[in-house]
N, C-alpha and C positions, 0 to 999 in steps of 0.2 A: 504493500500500500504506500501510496505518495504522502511523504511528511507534508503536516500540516505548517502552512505561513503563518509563521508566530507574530509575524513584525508588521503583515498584513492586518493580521485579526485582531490586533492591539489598536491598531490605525482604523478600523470599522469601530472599534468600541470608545475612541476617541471622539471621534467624528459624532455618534450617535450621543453619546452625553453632552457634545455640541449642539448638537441639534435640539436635544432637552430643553438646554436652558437659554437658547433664543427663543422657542417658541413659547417659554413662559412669561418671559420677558413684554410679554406682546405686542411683537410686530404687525405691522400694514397688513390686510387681508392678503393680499398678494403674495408678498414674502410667505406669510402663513403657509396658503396653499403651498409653494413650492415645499418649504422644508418640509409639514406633511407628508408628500408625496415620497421624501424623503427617508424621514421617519419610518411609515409602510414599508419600503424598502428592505431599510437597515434591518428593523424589529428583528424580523424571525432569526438570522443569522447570528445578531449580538444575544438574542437570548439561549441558542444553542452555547455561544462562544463563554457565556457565563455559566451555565449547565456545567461545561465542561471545564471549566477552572473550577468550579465546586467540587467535582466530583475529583479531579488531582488534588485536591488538599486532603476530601476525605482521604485516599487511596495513601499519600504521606501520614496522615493521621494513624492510620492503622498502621503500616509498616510499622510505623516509633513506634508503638506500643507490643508488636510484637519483638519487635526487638530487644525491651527491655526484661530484663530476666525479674524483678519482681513483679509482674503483673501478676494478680490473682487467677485462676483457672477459669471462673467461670468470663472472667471479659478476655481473656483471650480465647475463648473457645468461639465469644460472638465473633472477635476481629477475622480468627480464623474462617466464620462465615460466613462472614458480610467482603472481605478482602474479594475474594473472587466474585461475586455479584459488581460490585464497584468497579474491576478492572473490565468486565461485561461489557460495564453503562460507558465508560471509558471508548471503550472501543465502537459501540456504534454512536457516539457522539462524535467522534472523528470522521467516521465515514456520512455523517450526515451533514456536518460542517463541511467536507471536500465536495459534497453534492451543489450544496448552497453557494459556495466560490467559483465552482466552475465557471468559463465566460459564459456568457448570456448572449443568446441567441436576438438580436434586435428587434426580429418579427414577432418573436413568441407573443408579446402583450397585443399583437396586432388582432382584428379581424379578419375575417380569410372571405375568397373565394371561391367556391367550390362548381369542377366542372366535370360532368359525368356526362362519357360516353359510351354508347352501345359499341363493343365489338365485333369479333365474330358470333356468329349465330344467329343472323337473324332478327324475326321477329322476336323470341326468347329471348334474345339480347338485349333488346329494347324493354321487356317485359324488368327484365336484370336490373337496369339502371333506375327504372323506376321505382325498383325497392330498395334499390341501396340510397336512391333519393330519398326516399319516406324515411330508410333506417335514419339518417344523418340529421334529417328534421326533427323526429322524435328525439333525438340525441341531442340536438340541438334546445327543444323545448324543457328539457330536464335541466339545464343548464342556462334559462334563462334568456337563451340567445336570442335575437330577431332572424327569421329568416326571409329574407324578399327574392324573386325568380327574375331574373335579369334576360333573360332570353329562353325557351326551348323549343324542339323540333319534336312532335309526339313520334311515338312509334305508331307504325299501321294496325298491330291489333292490344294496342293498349303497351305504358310506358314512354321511354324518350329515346330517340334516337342520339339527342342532346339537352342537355341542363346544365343553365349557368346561374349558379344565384348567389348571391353574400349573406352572409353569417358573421352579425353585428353582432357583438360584444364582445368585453376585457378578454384576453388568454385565450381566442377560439386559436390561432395558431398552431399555438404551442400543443395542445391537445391534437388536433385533426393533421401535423404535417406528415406525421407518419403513415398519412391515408394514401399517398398517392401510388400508384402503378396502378397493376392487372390484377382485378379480380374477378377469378371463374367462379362459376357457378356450375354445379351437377343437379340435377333434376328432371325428373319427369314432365315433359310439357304437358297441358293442359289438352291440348290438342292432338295429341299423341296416342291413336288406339292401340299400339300396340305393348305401350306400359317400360319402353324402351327408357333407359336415362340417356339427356342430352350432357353435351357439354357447350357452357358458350360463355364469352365474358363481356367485361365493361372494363373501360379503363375512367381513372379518377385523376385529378388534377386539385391538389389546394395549393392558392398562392398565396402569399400573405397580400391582404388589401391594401395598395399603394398609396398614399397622400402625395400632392403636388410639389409637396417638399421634400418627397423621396425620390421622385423619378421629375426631372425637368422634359416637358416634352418641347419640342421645336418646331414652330407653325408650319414651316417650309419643307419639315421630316415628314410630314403629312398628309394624304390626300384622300379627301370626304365626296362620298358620290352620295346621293339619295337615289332609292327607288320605291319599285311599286310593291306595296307590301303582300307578302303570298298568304296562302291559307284562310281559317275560317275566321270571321267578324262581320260578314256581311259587305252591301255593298260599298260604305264608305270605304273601308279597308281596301278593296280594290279599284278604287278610285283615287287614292290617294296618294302621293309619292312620300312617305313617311316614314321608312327604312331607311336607314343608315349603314352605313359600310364604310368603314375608317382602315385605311393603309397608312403600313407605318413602314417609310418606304427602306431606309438604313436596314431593319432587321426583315422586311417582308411577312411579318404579323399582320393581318386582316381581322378585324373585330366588325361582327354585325349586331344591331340590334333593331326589331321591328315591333315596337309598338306602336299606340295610335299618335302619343305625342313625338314630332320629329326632334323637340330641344330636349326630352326627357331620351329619346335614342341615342341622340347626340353625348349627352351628361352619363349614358349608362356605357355604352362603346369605349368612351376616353376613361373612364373606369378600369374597366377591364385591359385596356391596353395594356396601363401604367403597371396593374398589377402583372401582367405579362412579362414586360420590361424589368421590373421590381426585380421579379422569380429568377427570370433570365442572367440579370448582373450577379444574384445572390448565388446562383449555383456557375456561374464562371470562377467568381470569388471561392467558392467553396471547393472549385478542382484545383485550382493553384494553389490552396492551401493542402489538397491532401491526393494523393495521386494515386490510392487504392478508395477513395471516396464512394466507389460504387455499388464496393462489397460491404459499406455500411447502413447501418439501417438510416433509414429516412432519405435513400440518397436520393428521389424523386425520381428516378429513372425509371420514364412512363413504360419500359419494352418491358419491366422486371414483372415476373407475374408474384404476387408479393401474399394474395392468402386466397383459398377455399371454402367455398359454401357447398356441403355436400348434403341436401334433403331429406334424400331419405336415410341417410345415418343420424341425420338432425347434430351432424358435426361441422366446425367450422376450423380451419386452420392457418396460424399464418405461420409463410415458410421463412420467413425473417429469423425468427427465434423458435421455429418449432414449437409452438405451443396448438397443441387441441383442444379442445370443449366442446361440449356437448348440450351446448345450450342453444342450438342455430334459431329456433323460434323465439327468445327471448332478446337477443341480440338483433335481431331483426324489426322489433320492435325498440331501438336504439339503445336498450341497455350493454352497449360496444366499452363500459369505462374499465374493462377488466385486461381487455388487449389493449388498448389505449393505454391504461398505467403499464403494462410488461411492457409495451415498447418503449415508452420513456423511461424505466430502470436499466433496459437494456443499454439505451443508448448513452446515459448516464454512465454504466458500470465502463464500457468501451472508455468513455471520455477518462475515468479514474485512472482506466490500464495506461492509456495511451501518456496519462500526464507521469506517471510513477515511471514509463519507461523512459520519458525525460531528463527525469533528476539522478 
């Protein structure tokens, strides 16, 4: 395990007692908010970091007393069995402290994205995406989120061919980045007389939602065509040139959106671009830093077929970390926080290897 930064964690508990007593002091609302935000921050970490100097005194405490050859029987019998509980607490207060140090991912506090497409297979495929959209909304609902549909393409006999929609609130990132590749699906089609299992998939996309202070776009990198919008709404809709089609000519990214309002297309298209763009510089940035990046988890590599929904075993599997369950109906109805947490431990425990094989 990576020793822990002493000189760091001193410097967080500095800082935070700073913080303390500005904000008591009572500063302009402003100020307020910021250090706050601050405070939130610090809190969990300086209170592990306190935790954990507690429990090294305990652990000194005890030793001296075992040490000393007059102690009476019966408290060294407790020190001898409190000592090894202590050195326990010790230990995973370290590794909970190097969790909380780790860098921080930028996006994670962001909102995301979210873009589900049908694969192969079909109608079934399309049937696919439309449940793994519902799984992510109900996942989404549990969790407070907003979810709004920025564009889709139905499938021919029910689902999406495509779905793009954002998922507004704190930490959706962080949570859902590990969604994205190839996920198959086994089952029985519905349509199927002969009781055969299919195979077909969907591929998933989360990028983190981009602000204009994250990605600058360039009016001139740009070019906006309007058309005529397709599909059902009636006649206005086919009357109307109220589709939007945004090229972004440097990288050849195409965002459409067809609603009935042409500024509301316009406002949703430039949306998605950014977050496009955002995703795109973040994983250039994340190959240059790591150049086996692909054999780690969450590395967004859309070609990677990344977990399993198999029906009629009512099992789900991701081949990330090899984990199965047997809960495919319950997780389908978005209670997903159980793979969701193994993949952020996983990806956690890698970043702990990776830094201890630094030092």
């Amino acid at each position: 395990m990576a020793k822990l930064p002493v000189e760091k964690m001193r410097e967080l508990e500095r800082r935070f007692g700073e913080i303390e007593a500005r904000m008591s002091a009572g500063p302009s609302a402003d100020v307020y908010v910021k250090l706050a935000s601050e405070y939130s921050e610090l809190q969990p970490v300086v209170t592990k970091i306190r935790d954990y100097e507690k429990a090294l005194a305990e652990r000194t405490d005890l030793e001296t007393m075992l040490a000393e050859k007059d102690v009476d029987r019966e408290m060294r019998e407790l020190a001898e069995t409190e000592l090894p509980e202590v050195k326990d607490r010790i230990e995973g207060l370290e590794t909970e402290i190097q969790i909380q140090l780790l860098p921080k991912d930028a996006a994670d506090e962001k909102s995301a994205i979210l873009e589900i497409r049908a694969g192969t297979g079909g109608n079934e495929a399309a049937l696919f995406a439309g449940d793994l959209f519902r799984m992510y909304e109900r996942y989404a609902a549990t969790h407070g989120w907003k979810v709004e549909i920025l564009s889709a393409s139905d499938g021919e006999a029910g689902g999406y061919k495509e779905i793009i929609a954002t998922i507004t609130g704190k930490g959706v990132f962080a949570k859902l980045k590990f969604e994205s590749g190839v996920h198959r699906v086994q089952r029985v089609p519905e349509t199927e007389a002969s009781g055969r299992i299919h195979t077909s998939a969907a591929t998933v996309a989360v990028l983190p939602e981009a602000e204009e202070v994250d990605i600058e776009i360039k009016p001139e990198d740009i070019r906006i065509d309007t058309m005529r919008s397709s599909g059902a709404g009636g006649q206005h809709v086919n009357t109307t040139d109220s589709a939007v089609r945004i090229t972004h000519l440097p990288s050849g990214i195409v965002v459409t959106s067809s609603e009935k309002s042409q500024h509301q297309n316009r406002a949703k298209a430039m949306q998605v671009l950014r977050s496009r763009l955002y995703d795109m510089e973040r994983q250039r940035m994340d190959s240059e830093r790591s150049a086996d990046r692909k054999s780690q988890v969450g590395s967004g590599d859309r070609s990677e077929r990344i977990r399993t929904y198999n029906f009629p075993q009512g099992r789900i599997t991701d081949h990330r970390i090899n984990l199965t369950l047997y809960k495919l109906d319950r997780m389908m109805e978005g209670e997903i926080d159980e793979v969701v947490d193994a993949l952020m431990a996983d990806y956690q425990a890698s970043q702990l290897a990776q830094l201890g094989e630094q030092q």
